[in-house]
N, C-alpha and C positions, 0 to 999 in steps of 0.2 A: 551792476549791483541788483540783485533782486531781493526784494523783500514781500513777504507775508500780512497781510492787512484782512484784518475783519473789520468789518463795514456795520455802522448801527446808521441806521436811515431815519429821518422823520425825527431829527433830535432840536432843542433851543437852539443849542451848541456849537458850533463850527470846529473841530481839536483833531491832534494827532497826538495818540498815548503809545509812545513806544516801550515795550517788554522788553524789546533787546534790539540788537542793531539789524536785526531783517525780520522782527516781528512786530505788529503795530495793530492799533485798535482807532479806527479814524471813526469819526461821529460827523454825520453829516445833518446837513437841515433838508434836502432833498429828498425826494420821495424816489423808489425805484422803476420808475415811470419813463419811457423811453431813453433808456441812459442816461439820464439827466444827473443819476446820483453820480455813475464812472464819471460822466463830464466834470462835477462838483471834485471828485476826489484827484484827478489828473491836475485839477487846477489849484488844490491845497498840495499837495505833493511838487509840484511847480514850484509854489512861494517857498517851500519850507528847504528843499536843497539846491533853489535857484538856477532850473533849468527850464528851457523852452519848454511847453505842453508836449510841444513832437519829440524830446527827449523821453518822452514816458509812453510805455506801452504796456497795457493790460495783456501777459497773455495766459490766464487761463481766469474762469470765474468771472466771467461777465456778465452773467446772470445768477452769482452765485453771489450769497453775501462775505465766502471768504473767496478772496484773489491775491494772483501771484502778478507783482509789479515788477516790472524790470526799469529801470533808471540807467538810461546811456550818458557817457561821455561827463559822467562825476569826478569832480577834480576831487 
């Protein structure tokens, strides 16, 4: 499954606001400072469809604040 996430950094926050089933607006508390934010967001993305971290792979936009997420082996 992939889906579409634009990234707001540097928020209170911690959320994921979904628009539709492959688009998303993730608010992280992370600054975009050595990938720390992807790290943050790999690992809310983790919790919220309950898959290993190594289920999830960023492939494009990783230094971009919108990215395309892919999510392997989602029941």
């Amino acid at each position: 499954m992939k889906i579409v996430i634009k990234v707001k950094s540097n928020q209170k926050i911690q959320s994921l606001e979904f628009k539709s089933e492959t688009e998303c607006i993730a608010k992280l508390k992370s600054l975009p400072v050595k990938g720390k934010a992807n790290q943050e967001l790999v690992g809310l993305l983790s919790k919220h469809y309950g898959v290993t971290k190594k289920e999830i792979q960023i492939i494009s936009g990783h230094f971009s604040n919108i990215k395309t997420v892919e999510i392997l082996n989602l029941n």
